[in-house]
C-alpha positions in Angstrom: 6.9 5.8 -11.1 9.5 6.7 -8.0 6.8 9.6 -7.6 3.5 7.4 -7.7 5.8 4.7 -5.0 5.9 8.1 -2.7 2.5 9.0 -2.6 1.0 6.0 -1.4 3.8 5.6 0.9 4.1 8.2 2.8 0.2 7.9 3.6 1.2 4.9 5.4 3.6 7.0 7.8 1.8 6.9 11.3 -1.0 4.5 10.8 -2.8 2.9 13.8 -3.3 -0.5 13.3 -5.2 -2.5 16.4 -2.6 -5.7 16.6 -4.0 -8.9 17.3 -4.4 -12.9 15.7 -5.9 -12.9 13.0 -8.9 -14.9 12.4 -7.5 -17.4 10.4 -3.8 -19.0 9.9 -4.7 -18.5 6.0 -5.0 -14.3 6.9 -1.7 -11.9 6.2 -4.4 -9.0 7.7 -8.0 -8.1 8.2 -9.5 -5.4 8.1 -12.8 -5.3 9.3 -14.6 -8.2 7.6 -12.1 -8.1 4.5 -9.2 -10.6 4.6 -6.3 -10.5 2.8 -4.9 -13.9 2.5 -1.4 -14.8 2.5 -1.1 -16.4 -1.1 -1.8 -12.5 -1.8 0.8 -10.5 -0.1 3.0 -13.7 -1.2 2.0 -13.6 -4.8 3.2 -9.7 -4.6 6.4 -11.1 -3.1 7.0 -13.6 -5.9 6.0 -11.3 -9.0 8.3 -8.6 -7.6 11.3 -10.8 -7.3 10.3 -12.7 -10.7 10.5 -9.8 -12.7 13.6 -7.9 -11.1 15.1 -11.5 -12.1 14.8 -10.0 -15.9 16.2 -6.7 -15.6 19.4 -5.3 -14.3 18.8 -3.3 -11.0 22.4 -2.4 -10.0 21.6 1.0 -10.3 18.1 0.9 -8.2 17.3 1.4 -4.8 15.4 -1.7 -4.2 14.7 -3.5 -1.1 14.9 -7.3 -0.3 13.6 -9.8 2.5 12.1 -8.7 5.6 11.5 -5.1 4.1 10.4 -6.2 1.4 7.8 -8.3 3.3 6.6 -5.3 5.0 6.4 -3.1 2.1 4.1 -5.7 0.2 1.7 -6.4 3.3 1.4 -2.5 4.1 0.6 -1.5 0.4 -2.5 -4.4 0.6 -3.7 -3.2 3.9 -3.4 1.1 2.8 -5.3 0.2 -0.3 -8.4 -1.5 1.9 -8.2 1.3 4.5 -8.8 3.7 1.1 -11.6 1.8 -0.2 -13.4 2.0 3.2 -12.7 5.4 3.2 -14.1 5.4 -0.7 -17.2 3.6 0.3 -17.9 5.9 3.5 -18.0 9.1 1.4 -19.6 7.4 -1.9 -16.6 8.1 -3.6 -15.8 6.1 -7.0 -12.8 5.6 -9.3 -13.7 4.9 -12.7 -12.7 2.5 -15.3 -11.3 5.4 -17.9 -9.6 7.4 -14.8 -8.0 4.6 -14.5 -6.6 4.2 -17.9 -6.3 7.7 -18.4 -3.6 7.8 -15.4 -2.1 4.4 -16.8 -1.7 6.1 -20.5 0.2 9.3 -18.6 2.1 7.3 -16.6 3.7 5.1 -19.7 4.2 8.4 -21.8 6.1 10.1 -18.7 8.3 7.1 -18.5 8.9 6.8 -22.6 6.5 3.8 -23.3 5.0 0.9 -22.3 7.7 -0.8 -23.2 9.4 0.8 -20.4 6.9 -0.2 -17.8 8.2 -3.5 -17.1 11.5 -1.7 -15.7 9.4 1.3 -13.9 7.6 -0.9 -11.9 10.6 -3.0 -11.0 12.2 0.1 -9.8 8.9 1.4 -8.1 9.0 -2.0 -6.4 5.4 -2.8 -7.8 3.8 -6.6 -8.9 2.4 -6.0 -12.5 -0.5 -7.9 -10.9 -1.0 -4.8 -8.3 -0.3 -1.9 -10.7 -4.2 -1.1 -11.6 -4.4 -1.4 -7.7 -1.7 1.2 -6.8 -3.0 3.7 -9.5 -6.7 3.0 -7.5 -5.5 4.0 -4.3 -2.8 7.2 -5.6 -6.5 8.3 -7.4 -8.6 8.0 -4.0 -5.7 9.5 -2.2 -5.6 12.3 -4.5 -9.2 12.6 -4.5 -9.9 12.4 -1.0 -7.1 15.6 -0.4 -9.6 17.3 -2.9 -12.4 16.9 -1.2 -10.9 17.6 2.1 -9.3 21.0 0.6 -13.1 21.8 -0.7 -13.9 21.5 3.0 -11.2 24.1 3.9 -8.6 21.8 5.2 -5.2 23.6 4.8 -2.5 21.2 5.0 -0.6 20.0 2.3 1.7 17.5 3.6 -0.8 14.7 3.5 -1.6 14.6 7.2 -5.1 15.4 6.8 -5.5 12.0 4.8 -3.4 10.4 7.4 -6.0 11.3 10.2 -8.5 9.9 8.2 -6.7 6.5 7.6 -5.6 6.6 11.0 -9.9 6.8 11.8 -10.9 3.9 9.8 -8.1 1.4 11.3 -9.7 2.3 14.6 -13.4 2.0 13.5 -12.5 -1.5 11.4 -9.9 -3.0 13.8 -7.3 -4.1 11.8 -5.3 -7.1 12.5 -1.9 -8.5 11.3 -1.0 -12.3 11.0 2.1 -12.3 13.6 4.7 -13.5 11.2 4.2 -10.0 9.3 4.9 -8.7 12.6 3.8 -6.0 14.7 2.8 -2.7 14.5 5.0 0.5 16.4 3.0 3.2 16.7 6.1 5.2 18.0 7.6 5.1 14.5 4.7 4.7 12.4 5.6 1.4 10.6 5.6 -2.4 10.5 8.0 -4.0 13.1 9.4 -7.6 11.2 8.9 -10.3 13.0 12.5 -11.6 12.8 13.5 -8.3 14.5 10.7 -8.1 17.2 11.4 -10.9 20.2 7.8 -10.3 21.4 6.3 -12.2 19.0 5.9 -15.3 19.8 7.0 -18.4 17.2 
């Protein structure tokens, strides 16, 4: 599960996202005409906290607060960015991929039994988990299709331009309180540690 946390990730490293209000108070982001309201990234919030309540993660590497924040918002905004992506070069994810990579995932961890715990530690809502393994599959699919084309990286950089692209062509834009986006480092600047943004 650390492995499929990773992937998506480290896509995110280096996006461009065009920073302004958003259109509504309700809005955590939008991305082109898609919104993503804020009962969303806070229900991911809530379920990840809610279930690391029932397990004991001395032992894990987890993140809390602000971080956590950002890591929920940018996981909703990366898996809209690869469905534009998707929809630009007609390509689908299907129902049985889906539960193909699902059934894989629970035997490499020992069970589903075990999946309650994996995704704790992966820092993943059960409510988001069929939407992780969509956007790991486009991800994977997309550096496919790129390879087929002759691109030669393998660091993921190639996808990266391409998310890079489509946050330019739909104009993303986060609610404030999320905070702001450095595109020196490649990641979300919190709010509580940015004194531009205004209260």
């Amino acid at each position: 599960m650390n492995n499929v946390k990773k992937i998506v990730a480290s896509l995110g490293a280096g996006l461009l996202l065009v920073l302004t209000g958003c259109s509504s108070s309700n809005s955590a982001a939008t991305i082109g005409k898609t919104e993503i309201p804020i009962a969303t990234v806070q229900g991911t919030i809530d379920q990840i906290l809610k279930e690391r309540a029932k397990v004991d993660t001395a032992d894990m590497n987890i993140v809390a607060g602000a971080e956590l924040n950002t890591n929920a918002i940018r996981f909703h905004v990366i898996s809209v960015l690869f469905d534009d992506i998707a929809e630009k070069i007609s390509l689908e994810i299907k129902d049985s991929e889906l539960a193909a990579r699902k059934a894989d995932i629970i035997l490499q961890i020992g069970g589903e039994d075990r999946l309650p715990i994996s995704l704790v530690g992966a820092q993943i809502a059960p409510k988001d988990f069929s939407r992780y393994l969509r956007t790991v599959l486009l991800a994977e699919k997309i550096g496919e299709a790129l390879k087929a084309q002759g691109d030669p990286s393998t660091d993921g950089s190639a996808i990266q331009k391409l998310l890079v692209a489509m946050a330019k062509e739909k104009k993303v834009k986060i609610n404030p309180r999320y905070g702001t986006w450095d595109y020196e480092s490649g990641n979300i600047t919190p709010a509580a540690d940015n004194a531009t943004v205004k209260k």
